[in-house]
SERO-122563 format. One record per residue (C-alpha): residue number from 1; residue in one letter; chain; x, y, z. Coordinates in steps of 0.02 Angstrom, whole numbers, plus 50000, padded with zeros to 5 digits. Layout:
REM residues N
> NUM | A | A | X | Y | Z
...
This chain:
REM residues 307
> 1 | X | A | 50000 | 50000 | 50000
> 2 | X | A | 50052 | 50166 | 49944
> 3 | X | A | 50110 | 50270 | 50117
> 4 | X | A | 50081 | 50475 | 50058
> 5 | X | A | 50179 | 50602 | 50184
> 6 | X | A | 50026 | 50734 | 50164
> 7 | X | A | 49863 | 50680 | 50085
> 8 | X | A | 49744 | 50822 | 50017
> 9 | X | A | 49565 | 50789 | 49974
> 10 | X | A | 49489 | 50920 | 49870
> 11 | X | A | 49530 | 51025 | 49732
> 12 | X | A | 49466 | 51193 | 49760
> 13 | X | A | 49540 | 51365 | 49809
> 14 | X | A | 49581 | 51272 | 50000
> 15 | X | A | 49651 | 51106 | 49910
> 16 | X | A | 49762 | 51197 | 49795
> 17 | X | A | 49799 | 51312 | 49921
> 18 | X | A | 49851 | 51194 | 50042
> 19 | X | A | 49957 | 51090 | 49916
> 20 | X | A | 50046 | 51263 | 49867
> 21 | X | A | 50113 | 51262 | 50045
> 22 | X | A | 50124 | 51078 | 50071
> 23 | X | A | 50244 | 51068 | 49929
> 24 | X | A | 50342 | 51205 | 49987
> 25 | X | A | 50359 | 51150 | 50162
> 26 | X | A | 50415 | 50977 | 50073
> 27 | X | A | 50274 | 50874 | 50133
> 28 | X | A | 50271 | 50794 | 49951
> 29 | X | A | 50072 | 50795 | 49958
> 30 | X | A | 49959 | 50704 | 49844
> 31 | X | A | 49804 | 50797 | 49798
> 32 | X | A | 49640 | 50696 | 49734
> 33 | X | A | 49536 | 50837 | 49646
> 34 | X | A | 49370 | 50703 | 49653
> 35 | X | A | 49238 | 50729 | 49553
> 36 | X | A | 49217 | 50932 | 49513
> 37 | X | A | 49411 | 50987 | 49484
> 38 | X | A | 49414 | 51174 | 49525
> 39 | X | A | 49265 | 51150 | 49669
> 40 | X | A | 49100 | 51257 | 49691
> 41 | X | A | 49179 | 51401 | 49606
> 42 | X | A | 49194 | 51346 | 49421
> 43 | X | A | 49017 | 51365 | 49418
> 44 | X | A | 49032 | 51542 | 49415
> 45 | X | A | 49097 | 51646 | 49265
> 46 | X | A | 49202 | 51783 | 49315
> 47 | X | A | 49269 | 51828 | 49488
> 48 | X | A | 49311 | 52002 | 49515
> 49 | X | A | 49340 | 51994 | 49688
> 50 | X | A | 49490 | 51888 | 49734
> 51 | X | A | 49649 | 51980 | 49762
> 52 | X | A | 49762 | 52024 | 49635
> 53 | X | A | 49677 | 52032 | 49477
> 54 | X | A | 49626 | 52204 | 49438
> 55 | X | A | 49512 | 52165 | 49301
> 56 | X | A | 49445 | 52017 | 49366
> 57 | X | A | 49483 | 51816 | 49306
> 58 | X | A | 49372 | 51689 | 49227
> 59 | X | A | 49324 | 51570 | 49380
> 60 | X | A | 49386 | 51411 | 49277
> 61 | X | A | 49556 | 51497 | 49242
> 62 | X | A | 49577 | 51571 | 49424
> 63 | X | A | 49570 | 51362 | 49477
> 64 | X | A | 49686 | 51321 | 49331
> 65 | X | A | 49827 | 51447 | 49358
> 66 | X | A | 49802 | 51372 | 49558
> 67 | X | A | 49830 | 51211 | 49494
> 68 | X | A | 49949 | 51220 | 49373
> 69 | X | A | 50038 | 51327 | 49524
> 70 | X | A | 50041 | 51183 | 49651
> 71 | X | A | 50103 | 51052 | 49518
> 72 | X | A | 50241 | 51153 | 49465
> 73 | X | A | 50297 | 51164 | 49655
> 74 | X | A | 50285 | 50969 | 49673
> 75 | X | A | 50105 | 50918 | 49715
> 76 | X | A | 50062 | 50757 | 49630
> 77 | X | A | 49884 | 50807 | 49570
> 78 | X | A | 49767 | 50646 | 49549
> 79 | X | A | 49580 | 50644 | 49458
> 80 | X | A | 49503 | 50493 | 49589
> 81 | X | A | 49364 | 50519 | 49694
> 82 | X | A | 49380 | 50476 | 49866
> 83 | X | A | 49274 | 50316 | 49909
> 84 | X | A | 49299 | 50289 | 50090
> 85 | X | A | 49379 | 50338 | 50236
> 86 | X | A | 49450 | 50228 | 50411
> 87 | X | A | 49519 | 50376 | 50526
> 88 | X | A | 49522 | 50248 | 50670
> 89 | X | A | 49700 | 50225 | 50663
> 90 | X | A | 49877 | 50290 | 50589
> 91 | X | A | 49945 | 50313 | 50457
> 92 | X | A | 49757 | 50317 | 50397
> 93 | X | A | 49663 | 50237 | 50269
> 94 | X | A | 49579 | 50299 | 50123
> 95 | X | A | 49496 | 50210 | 49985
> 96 | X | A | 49519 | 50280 | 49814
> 97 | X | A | 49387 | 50263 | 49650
> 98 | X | A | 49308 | 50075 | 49758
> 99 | X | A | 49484 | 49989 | 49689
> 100 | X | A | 49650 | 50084 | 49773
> 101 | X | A | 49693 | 50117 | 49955
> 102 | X | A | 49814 | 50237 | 50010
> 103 | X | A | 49888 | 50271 | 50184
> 104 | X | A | 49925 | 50461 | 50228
> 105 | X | A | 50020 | 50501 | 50372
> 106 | X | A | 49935 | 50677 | 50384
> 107 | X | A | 49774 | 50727 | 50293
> 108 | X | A | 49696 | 50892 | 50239
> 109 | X | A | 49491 | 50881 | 50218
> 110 | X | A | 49442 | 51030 | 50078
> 111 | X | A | 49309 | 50942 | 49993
> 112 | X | A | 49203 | 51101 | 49998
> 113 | X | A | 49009 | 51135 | 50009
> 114 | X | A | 48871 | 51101 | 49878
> 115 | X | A | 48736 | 51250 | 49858
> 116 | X | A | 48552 | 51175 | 49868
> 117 | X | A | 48479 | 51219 | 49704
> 118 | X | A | 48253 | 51183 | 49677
> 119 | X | A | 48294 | 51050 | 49531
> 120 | X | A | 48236 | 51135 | 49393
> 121 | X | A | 48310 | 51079 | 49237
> 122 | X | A | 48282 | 51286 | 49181
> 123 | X | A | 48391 | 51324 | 49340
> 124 | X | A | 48539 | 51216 | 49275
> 125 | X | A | 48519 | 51292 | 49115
> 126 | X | A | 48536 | 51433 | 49158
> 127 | X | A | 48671 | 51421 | 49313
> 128 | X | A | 48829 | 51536 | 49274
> 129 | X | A | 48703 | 51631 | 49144
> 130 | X | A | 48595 | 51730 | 49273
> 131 | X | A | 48567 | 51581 | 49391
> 132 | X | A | 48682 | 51599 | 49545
> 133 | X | A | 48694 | 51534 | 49736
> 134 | X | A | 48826 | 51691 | 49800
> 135 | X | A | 48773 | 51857 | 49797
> 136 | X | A | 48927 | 51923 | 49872
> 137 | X | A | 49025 | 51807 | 49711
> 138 | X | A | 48905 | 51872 | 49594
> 139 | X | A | 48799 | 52019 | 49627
> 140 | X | A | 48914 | 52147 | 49561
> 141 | X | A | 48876 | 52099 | 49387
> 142 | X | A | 48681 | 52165 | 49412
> 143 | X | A | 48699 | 52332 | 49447
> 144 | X | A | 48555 | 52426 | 49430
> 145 | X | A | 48467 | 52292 | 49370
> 146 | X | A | 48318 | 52203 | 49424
> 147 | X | A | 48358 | 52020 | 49528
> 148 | X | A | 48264 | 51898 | 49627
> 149 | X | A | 48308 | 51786 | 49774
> 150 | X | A | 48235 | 51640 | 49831
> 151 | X | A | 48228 | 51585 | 50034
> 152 | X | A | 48164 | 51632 | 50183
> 153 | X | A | 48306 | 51610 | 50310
> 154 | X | A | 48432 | 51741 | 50372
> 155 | X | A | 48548 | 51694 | 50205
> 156 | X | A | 48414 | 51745 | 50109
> 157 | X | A | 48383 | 51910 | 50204
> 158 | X | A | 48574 | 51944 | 50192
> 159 | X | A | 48578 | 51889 | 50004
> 160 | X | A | 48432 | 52014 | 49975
> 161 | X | A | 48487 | 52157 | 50081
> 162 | X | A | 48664 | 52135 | 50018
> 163 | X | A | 48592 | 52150 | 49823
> 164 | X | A | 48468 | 52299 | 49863
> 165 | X | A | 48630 | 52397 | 49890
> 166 | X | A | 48648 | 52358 | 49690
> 167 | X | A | 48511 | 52346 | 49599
> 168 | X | A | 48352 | 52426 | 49560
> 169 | X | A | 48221 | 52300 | 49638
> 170 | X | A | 48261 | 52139 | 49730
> 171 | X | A | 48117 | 52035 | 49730
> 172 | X | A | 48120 | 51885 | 49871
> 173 | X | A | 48009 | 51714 | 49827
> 174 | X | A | 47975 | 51658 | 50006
> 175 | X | A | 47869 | 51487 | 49999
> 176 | X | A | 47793 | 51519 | 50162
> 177 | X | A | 47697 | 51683 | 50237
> 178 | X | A | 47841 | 51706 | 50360
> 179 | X | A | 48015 | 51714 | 50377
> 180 | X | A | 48106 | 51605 | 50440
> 181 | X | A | 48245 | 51734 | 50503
> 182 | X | A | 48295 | 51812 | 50654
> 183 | X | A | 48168 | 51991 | 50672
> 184 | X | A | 48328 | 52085 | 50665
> 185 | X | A | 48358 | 52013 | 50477
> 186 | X | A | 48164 | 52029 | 50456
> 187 | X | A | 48173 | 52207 | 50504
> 188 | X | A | 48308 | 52247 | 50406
> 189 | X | A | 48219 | 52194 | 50252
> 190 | X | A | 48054 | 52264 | 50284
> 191 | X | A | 48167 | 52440 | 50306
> 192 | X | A | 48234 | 52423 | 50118
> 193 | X | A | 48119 | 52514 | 50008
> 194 | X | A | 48186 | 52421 | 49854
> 195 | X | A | 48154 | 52211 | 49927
> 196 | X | A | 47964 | 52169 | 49867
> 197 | X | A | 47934 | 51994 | 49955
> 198 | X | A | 47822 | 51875 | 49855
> 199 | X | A | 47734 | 51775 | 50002
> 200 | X | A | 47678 | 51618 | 49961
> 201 | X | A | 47748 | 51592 | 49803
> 202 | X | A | 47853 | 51432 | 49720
> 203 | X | A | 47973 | 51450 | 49561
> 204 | X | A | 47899 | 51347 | 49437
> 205 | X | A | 48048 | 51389 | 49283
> 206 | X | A | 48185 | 51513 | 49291
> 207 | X | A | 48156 | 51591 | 49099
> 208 | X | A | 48271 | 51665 | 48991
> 209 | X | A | 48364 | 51651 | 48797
> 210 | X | A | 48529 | 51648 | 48745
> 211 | X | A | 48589 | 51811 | 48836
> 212 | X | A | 48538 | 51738 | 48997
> 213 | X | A | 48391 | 51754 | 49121
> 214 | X | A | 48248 | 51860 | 49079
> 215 | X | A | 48135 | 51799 | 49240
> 216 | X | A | 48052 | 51667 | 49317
> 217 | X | A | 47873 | 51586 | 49328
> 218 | X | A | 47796 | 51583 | 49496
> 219 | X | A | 47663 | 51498 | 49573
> 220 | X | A | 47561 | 51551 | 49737
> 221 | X | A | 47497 | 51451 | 49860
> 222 | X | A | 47326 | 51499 | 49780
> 223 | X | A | 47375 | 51421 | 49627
> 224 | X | A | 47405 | 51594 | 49525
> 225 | X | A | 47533 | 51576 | 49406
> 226 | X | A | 47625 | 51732 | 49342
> 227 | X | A | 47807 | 51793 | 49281
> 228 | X | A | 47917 | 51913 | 49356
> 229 | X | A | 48058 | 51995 | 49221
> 230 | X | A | 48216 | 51989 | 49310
> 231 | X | A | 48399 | 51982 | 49250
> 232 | X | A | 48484 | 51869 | 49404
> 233 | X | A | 48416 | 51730 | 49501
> 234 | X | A | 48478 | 51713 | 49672
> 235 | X | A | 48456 | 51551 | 49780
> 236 | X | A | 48479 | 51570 | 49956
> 237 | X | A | 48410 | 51404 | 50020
> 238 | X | A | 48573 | 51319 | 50112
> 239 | X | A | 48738 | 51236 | 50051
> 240 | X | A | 48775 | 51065 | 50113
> 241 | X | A | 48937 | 51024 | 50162
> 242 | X | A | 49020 | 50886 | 50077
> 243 | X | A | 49100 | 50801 | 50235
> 244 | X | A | 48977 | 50634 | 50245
> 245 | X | A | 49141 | 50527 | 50209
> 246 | X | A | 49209 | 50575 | 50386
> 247 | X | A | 49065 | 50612 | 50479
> 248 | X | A | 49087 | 50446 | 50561
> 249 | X | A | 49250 | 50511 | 50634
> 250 | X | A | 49272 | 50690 | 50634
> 251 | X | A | 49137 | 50805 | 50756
> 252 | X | A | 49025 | 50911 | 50653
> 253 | X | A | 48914 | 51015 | 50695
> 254 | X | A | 48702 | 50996 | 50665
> 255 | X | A | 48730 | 51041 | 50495
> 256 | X | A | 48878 | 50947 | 50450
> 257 | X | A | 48999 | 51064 | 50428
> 258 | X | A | 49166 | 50989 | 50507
> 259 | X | A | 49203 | 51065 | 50688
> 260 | X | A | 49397 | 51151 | 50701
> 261 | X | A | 49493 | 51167 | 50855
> 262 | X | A | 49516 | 51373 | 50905
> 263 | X | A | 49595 | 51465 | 50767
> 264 | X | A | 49651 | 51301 | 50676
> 265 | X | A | 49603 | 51196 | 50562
> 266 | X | A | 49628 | 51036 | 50688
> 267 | X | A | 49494 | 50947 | 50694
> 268 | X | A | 49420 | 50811 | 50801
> 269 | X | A | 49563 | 50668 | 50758
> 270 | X | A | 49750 | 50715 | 50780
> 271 | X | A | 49831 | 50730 | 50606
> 272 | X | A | 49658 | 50780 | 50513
> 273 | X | A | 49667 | 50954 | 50467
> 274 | X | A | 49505 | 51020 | 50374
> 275 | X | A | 49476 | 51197 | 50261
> 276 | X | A | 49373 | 51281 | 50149
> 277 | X | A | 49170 | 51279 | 50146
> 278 | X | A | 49155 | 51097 | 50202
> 279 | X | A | 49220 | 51185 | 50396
> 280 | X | A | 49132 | 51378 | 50360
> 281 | X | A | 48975 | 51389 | 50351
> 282 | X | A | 48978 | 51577 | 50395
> 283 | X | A | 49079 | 51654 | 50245
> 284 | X | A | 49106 | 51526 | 50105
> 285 | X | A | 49221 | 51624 | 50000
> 286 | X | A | 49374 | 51572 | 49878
> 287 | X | A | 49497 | 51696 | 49981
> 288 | X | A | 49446 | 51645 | 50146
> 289 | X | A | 49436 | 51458 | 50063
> 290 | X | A | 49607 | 51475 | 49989
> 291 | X | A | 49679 | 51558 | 50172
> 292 | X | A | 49607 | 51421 | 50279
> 293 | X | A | 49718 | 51297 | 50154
> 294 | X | A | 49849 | 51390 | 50195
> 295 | X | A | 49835 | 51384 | 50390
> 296 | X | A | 49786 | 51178 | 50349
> 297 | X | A | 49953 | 51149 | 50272
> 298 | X | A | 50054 | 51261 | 50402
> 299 | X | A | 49948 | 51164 | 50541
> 300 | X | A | 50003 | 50973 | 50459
> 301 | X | A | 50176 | 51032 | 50415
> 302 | X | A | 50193 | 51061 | 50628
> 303 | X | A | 50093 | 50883 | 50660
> 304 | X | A | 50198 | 50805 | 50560
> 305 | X | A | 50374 | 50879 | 50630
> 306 | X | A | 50303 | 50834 | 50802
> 307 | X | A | 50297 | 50650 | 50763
């Protein structure tokens, strides 16, 4: 069985991030990218507000130039998909693609956080074309223009509030005939002249042509069906953290998202180190992503001298 110094699982801003340092530090890590190379953020189009590129960068070639990056300092990238996990004891064990098991002496969890979309098949159509789940990633781009999001929650008063700041009219499709926020949030959005909540109301098709979204068919609880004209579709209904391979050994917390120790990225097991979105569920962001990779591979680099 293979024995790998520093494993990495993930290939996002905090994977590549951490194999960046990893390979610097000489850990020779491995990195299995799994099944979305480039994580949550390739499904976005351009990203104008990482660091260091004043014009902004295509999301797909932001992940690339990370990538190509970490393999040109050493990291040996790999395209398998993690099958299992055994964290019970060292080195541990970890099942690649149901055929190859590996044995990592130190191992770095970034396997991100999955937005929860409705299902539409008009919502993938038009995701990266209008259709987004990051306002803060994305709202820039609508400007003055008219937007809609979907939830009920505290994200969803954030998301909204956030956009009013931007565009014309922010319309929020709330299924029920309350929030489901804190009242401070509820306030808050009630005190924007420019939110209009839809009460009651279900997306039925997120509509649009080549150019993009155009608006989206609604249905209220009533049964009335009608269209709103919007150019951005906002869904605010949760991410999921992808962490269900480890939840039988690393503490998470009621929603999944992996628990750290303090200001690390320790988590539960000695020698587990974990980053990214699949350990924030507060700010979910490539630079915070890609710093908490950082702090993962300074963390294992120190667990690993110690032993």
């Amino acid at each position: 069985m293979e024995e790998i110094k520093c494993l990495i699982i993930g290939g996002g801003p905090a994977g590549y991030t951490a194999a960046i340092y990893a390979s610097r530090a000489g850990l020779s890590p491995v990195l299995y990218e799994g099944m979305e190379p480039g994580g949550q953020l390739t499904t976005t189009t351009v990203v104008e507000n990482y660091p260091g590129f004043r014009d902004g960068i295509d999301a797909n070639q932001l992940m690339e130039v990370m990538r190509a990056q970490a393999q040109r300092l050493g990291t040996d990238i790999r395209r398998g998909t993690v099958a299992r996990a055994d964290l019970s004891s060292r080195p541990f064990r970890i099942l690649v693609d149901e055929k190859e098991e590996v044995a990592a002496r130190a191992l770095i969890v970034a396997t991100g956080a999955t937005a929860k979309y409705l299902g539409l098949p008009s919502e993938q159509k038009f995701k990266g074309l209008g259709v987004s789940a990051c306002a803060t990633c994305d709202g820039f781009f609508y400007r003055k223009k008219d937007v809609a999001v979907v939830g009920g929650g505290d994200t969803a008063c954030e998301e909204a509030t956030y956009l009013a700041n931007l565009c014309n009219k922010v319309y929020m499709i709330v299924r029920r005939d309350v929030f489901r926020a804190s009242t401070a949030m509820q306030e808050k959005v009630r005190k924007t002249p420019n939110i209009e909540v839809l009460w009651n109301c279900n997306t039925q098709e997120v509509l649009g042509d080549a150019s993009g979204v155009t608006g989206a068919r609604l249905i209220r609880k009533d049964g009335k069906v009608f269209d709103i004209k919007i150019d951005g579709f906002f869904l605010a209904i949760g991410h999921h953290p992808n962490s269900e391979l480890f939840s039988e050994w690393l503490e998470t917390d009621e929603n999944g998202y992996i628990v750290t120790r303090g200001k690390t990225t320790a988590t539960s097991v000695e020698g587990v180190f974990a980053a990214g979105d699949v350990q924030d569920p507060r700010y979910r962001q490539a630079v915070t992503a890609a710093a908490s990779g950082c702090m993962a591979a300074l963390d294992a680099e120190k667990y690993l001298l110690s032993q």
